[in-house]
N, C-alpha and C positions, 0 to 999 in steps of 0.2 A: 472515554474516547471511543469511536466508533470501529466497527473493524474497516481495514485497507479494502478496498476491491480492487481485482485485477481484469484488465482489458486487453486483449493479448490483441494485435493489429495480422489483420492477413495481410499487409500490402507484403509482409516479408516474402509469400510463397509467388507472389504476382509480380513482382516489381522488374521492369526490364526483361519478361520475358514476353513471349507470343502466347498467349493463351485465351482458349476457345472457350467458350460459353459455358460449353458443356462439360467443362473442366470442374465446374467450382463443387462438385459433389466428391470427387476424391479430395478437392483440397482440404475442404470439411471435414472428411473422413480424417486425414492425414492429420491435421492442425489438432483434434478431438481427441488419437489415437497416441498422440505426443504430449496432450493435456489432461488427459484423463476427465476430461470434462470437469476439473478443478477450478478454472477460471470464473469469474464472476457475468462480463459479458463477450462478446465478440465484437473489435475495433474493426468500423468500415471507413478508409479513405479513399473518399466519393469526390475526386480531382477532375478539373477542367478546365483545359488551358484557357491564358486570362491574364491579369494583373495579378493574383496573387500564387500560382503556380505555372509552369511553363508548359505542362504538356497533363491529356488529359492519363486516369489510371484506368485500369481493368473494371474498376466496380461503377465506370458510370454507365455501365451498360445495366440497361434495367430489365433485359432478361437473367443476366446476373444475380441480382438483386434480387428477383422474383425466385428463380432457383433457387437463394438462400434462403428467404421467406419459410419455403415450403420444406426444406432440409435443415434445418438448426434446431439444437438445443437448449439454443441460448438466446438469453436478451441482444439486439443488435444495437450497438451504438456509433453512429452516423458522424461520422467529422464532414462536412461540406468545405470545400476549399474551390468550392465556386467565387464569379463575381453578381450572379445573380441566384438568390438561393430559394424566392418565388419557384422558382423551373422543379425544382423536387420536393418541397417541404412535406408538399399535402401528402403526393404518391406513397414519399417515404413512412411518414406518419402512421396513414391508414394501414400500414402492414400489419399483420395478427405479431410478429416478436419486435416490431420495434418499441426499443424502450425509452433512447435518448436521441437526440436531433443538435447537432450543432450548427453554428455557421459562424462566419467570422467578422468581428464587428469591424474591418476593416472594408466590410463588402454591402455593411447594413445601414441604409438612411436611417432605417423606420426601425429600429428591431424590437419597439415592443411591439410593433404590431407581425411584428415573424414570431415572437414569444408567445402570442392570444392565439394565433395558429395554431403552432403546435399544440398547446394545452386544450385546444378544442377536438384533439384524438385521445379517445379510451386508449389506456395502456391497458390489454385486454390478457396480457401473464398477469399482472396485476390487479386485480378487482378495486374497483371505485377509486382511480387513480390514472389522470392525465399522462401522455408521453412529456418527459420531462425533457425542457429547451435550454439546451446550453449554449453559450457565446464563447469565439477563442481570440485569444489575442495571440498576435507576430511576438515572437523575441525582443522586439523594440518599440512595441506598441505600449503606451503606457497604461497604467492600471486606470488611470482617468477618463477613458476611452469606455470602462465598466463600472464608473460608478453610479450613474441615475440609474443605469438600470438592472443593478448590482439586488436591489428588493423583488423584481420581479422575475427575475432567469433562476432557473436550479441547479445550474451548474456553469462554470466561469472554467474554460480548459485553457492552460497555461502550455505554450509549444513552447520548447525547451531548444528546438530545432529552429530553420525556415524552412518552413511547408515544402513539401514535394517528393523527398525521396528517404529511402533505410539508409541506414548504417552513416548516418552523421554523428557527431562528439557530441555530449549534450554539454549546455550553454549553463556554465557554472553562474555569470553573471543572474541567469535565473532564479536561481537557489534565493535570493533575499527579496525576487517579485515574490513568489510561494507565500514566503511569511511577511510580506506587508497584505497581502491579499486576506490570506489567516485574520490578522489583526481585524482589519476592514470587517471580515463577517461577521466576526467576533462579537466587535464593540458595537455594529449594529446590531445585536441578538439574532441575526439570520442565521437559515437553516441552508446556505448554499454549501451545493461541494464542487471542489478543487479537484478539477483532472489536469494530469501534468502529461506530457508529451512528447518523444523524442531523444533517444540516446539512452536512456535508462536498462541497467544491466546490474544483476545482482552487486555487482563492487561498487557502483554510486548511488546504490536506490538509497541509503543512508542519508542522503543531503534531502532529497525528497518528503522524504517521511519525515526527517526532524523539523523539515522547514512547512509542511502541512497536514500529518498526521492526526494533529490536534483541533484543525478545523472543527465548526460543531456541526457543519453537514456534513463532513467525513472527505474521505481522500480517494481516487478512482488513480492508481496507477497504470498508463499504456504503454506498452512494451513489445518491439515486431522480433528483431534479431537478441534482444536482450534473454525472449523465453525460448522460441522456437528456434534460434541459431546458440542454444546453449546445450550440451550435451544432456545433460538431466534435465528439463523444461518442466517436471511434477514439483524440482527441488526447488526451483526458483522462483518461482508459483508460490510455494510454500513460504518460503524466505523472505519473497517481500510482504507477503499479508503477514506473517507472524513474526514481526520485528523482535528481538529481544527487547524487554525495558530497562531500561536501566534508572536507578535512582540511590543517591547519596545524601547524607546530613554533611554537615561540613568538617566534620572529623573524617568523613572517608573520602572525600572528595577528590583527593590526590590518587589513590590506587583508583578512585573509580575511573578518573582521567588516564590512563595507564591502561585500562579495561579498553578503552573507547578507542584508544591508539591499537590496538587489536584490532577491535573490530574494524572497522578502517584499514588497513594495512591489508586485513584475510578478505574485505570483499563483504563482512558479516553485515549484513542491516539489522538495524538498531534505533531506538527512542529512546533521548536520553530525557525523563523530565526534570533534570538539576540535581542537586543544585547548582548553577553554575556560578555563585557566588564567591567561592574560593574556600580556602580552612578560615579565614576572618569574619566571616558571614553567619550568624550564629542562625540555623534554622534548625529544629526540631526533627526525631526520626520518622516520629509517629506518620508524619505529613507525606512521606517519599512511600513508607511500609503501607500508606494508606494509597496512594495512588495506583502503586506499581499492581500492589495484590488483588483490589479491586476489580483490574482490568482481567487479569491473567481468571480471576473467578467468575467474571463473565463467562468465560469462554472466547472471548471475540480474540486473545492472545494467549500463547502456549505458557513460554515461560519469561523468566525476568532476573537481575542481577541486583540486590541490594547492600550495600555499603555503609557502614556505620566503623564508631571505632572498637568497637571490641564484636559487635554481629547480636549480640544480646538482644536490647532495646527493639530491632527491626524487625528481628523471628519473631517475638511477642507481638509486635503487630500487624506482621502479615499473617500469622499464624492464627486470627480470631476469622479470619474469611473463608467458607465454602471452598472445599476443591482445590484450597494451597496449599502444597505441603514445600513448605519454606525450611530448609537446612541449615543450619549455622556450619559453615563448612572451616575445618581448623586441622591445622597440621599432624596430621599422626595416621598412620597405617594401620588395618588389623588384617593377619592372615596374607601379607604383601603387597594389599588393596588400599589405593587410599582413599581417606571419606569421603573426598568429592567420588570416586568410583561406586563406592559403594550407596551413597546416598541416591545412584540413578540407577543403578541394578535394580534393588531393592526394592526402595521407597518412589522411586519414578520421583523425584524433586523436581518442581516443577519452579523452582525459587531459591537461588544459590544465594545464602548473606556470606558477606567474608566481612572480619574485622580488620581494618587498616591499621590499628595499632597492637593487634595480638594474632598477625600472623605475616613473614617477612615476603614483601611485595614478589620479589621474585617465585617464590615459592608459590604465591596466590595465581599469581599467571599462571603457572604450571598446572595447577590446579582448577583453572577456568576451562582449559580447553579439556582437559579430562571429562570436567563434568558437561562442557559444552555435546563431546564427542561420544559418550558414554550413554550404548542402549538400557532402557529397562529390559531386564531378564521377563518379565511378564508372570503366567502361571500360578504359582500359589502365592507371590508376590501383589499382583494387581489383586485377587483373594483380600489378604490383610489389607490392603492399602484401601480397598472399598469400605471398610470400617472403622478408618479416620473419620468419614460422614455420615455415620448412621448417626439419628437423633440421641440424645441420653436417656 
């Protein structure tokens, strides 16, 4: 699985107010100094009033635009919510950080021929690599509106919202465009990714992710009030690019569901890849220990939750992979601390197994958020724990 990118949207710092031109270098500042420059790119909503928004926004001014050009650390990625998107492509394109170009195929006769446009600009952060052309569709626009030309775009942005303004609900009926889309790119062998749009806030980015995390061009989450109207904006950032994983055989399937009803409930985002076939569904641990541990030893995800029924079978096989240190986590205290405490002091567990039939569910929950909550002590600790991987 790919890792998450995160697009943080400035329309939050602009939206409904007055603002001068010559503003947009503290907003950068500000937006940068609240991000830590952790985010992946910077979301531009480049609005003009039309048929498909009502009024235009702050970024269709192209001295704007250009001020950002020259000020940014980041890739900038372009939503057009034009009804003519000729009028900026090129402009937009030729910029030295633009990376991505949208427009909305509600607004495109021709869009592969807006597609061969933009890929006809160097992405110039990027060496020997096009500005990448994404298409978006309305919340009611259906996905058949992106299928011919679903081969030729690199990115297909799903609005979760209707175009125009912050702080809308996001549109739960979404949630199962995400994974028909998923499917679509899937089962064509394409390499497009899924940017999603709208409403997204550490407490739903879970629907998101489970419903396109696993795209194989990967997932662009955009977020205005969700990062920069959240009190820790680094943490949330974090939270939704490092989803916990979550993975079960079908002996543990019941407490892992119990796990997920957690996360859900606290806000936590999460990936769950099954089983979701139930305790009747006979599937193998090896297959979950293999999926879950694989990623997290990437690096492209921190840690994960795996579930079997006694925890055994799982540790052994997330435990053959680079950089996991997978815990079989079970009911007993030493010195007042319980293992799951101890297991993240310590050993920094980056992989908590619990057995669903050898430790009592209540208790396991208890013990999730322990170790969910639970810093490494670091020091002569992170010391040892670097000689889990030193060669034999």
């Amino acid at each position: 699985m790919k890792k998450i990118c995160i697009s943080p949207s400035l329309l939050y710092f602009v939206e409904g107010r007055n603002v001068s031109p010559f503003e947009i270098d503290g907003i950068l500042d500000l937006a940068s100094r609240q991000t830590h420059f952790l985010e992946d790119y910077t979301h531009i909503d480049l609005m003009e009033k039309g048929t498909l928004v009502g009024h235009d926004s702050y970024f269709r001014n192209m001295e704007v635009i250009e001020r950002m050009d020259e000020s940014t650390r980041l890739g900038l990625d372009f939503h057009l919510m034009v009804d003519n998107p000729w009028k900026y492509i090129e402009h937009l394109s030729a910029m030295y950080n633009t990376e991505i170009v949208t427009f909305h195929a509600e607004a495109a006769s021709d869009p592969k021929s807006l597609v061969d446009r933009i890929h006809g600009f160097e992405n110039r952060r990027r060496n020997n690599e096009h500005v990448k052309a994404g298409i978006a569709l309305n919340p009611k626009t259906p996905l058949d509106a992106v299928s011919k030309i679903l081969p030729y775009v690199d990115m297909v942005l799903l609005m979760s919202v209707v175009p125009g303004a912050c702080n809308q609900a996001y549109d739960d009926s979404v949630t199962g465009k995400i994974s028909r889309l998923r499917d679509m790119i899937n089962e064509k062998g394409l390499n497009t990714i899924i940017q999603v749009d709208g409403g997204i806030k550490q407490g739903n980015a879970y629907k998101v992710i489970n419903a396109g995390a696993d795209c194989a061009g990967g997932l662009i989450i955009v977020s205005g009030s969700g990062i920069y109207g959240a009190k820790q904006p680094v943490e949330v950032i974090d939270a939704m690019r490092h989803p916990v994983l979550v993975g079960a055989d079908h002996g543990g399937v019941d407490l892992k569901n119990k796990f997920i009803d957690i996360f859900q409930g606290d806000g936590i985002p999460y990936f769950d890849f099954g089983t979701h076939g139930g305790p009747d569904v006979s599937v193998d641990h090896p297959i979950f220990a293999r999926l879950v541990a694989e990623n997290i030893s990437s690096g492209r995800y921190k840690r994960g939750i795996l579930v079997c029924g006694t925890g055994i079978g799982m540790s052994i096989g997330a435990n053959r992979f680079e950089n996991v240190r997978a815990t079989v986590l079970y009911d007993a205290s030493v010195d007042g601390k319980r293992i799951a405490q101890l297991a993240r002091e310590h050993n920094d567990s980056n992989l908590a197994i619990f057995g669903s039939r050898s430790m009592d569910h209540e208790t396991a929950k208890k013990d999730l958020y322990l170790w969910l909550n639970t810093p490494h002590l670091g020091g002569k600790y992170t010391a040892r724990n670097g000689m889990f991987d030193m060669p034999g």
